[in-house]
C-alpha positions as CSV (number, residue, x, y, z in Angstrom):
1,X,13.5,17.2,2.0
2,X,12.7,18.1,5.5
3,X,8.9,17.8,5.5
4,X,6.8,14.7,5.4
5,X,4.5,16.7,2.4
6,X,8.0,17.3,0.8
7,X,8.8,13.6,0.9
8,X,5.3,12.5,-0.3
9,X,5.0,15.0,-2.7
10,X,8.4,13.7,-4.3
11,X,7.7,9.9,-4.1
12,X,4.7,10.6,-5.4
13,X,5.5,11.9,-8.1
14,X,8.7,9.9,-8.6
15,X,6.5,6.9,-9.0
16,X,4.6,8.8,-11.3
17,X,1.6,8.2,-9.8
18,X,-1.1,11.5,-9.5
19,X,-2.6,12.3,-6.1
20,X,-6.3,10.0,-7.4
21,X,-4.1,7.1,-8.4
22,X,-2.4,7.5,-4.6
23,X,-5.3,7.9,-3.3
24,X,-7.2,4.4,-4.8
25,X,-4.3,2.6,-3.8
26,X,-4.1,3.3,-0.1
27,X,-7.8,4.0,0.4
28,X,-7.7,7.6,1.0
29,X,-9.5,10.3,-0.8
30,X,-7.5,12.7,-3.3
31,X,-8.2,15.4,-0.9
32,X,-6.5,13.8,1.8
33,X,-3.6,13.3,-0.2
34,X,-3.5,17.3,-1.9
35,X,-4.0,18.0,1.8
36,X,-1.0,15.8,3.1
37,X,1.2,17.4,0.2
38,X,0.2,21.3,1.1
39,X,1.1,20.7,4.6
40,X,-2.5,21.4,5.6
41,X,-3.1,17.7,7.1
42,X,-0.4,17.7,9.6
43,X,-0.9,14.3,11.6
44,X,-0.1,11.3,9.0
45,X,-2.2,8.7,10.9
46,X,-2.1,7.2,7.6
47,X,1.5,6.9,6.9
48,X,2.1,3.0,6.7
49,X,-1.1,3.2,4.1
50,X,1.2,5.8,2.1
51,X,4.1,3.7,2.6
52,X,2.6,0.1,1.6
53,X,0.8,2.1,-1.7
54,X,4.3,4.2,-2.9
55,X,6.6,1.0,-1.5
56,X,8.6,3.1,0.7
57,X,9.8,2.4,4.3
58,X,7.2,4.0,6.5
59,X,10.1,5.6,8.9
60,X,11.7,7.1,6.0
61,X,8.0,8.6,4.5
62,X,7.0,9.8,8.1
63,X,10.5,10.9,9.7
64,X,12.9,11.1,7.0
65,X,15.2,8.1,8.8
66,X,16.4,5.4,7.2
67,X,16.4,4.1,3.5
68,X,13.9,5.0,1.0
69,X,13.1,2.1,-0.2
70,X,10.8,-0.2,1.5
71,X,12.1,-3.3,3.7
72,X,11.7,-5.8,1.4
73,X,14.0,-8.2,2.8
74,X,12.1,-9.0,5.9
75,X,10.4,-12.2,6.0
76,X,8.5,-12.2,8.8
77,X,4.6,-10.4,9.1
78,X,4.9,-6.8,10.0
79,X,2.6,-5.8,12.3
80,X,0.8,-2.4,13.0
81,X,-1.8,-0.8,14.7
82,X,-4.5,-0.2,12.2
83,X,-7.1,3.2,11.9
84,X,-9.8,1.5,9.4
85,X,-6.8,0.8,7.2
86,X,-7.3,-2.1,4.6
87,X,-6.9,-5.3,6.2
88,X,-3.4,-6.5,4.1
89,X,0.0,-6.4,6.0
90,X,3.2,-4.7,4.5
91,X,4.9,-7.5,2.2
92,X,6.0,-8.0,-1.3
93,X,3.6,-8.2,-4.0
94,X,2.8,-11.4,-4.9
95,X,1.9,-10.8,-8.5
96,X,3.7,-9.7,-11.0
97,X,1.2,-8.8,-13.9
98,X,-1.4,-6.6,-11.6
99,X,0.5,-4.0,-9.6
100,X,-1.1,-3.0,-6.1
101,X,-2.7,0.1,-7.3
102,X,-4.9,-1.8,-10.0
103,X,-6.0,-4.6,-7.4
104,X,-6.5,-1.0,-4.2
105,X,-8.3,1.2,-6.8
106,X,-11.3,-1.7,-6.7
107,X,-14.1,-1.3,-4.7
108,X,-14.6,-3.4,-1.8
109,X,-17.0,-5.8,-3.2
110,X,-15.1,-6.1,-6.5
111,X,-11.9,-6.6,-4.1
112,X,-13.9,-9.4,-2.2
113,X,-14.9,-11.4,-5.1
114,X,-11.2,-11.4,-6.5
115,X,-10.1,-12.7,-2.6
116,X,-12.8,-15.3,-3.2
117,X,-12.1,-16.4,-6.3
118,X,-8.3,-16.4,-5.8
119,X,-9.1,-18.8,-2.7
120,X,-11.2,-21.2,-4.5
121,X,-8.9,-21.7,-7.3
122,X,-5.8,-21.8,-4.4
123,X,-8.3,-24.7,-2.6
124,X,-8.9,-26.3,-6.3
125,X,-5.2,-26.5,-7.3
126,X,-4.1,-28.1,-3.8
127,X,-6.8,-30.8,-4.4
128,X,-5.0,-31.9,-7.7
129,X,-1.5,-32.0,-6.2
130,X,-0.5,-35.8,-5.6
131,X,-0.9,-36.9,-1.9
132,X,3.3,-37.5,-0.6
């Protein structure tokens, strides 16, 4: 797989995800996606988007270098330059039960009101915890 449509197109598919379900995840439209995958969209501004959706290191989506797989070892914040991209860094999942694509394919007011409510309940539970 020389081509970064190639690579997507495989990952893609390999994660059995379709090109809408892609899409919700990273933000992008399906277009943008069939457009990536036909070679027609040549620059991939959005590659870490692609990445961080199909959980794939970003070199080896973009370049073909380095491991498939996405870097999940490191522990520290990854930081990138950002073209409107959702405001989430690259690192693991933190939940088990709702994978990315469920909590990406939400609009941004339903995706605001789950940020809320997950930081109320985080603030509620710290208040119960017994003072050392």
């Amino acid at each position: 797989m020389n081509l970064f449509a190639e690579r997507l197109r495989h990952i893609r598919a390999q994660r059995g995800m379709s090109q809408a379900a892609l899409a919700r995840a990273c933000g992008l439209s399906q277009s943008a996606i069939a457009n990536y995958e036909n070679g027609s969209r040549k620059s991939a501004k959005d590659v870490f988007r692609l990445a961080e959706a199909l959980n794939v290191n970003p070199m080896w989506l973009a370049l073909g270098e380095g491991p498939v797989e996405a870097l999940s070892s490191v522990k520290s914040p990854v930081y990138r330059l950002t073209d409107a991209a959702p405001a989430h860094r690259l690192a693991p999942w933190p939940f088990a039960d709702t994978p990315p694509e469920v909590y990406w394919s939400l609009s941004d007011g339903e995706r605001a009101v789950v940020e809320t409510t997950l930081s109320s309940l985080i603030e509620s539970l710290k208040k119960k915890r017994p003072n050392p």
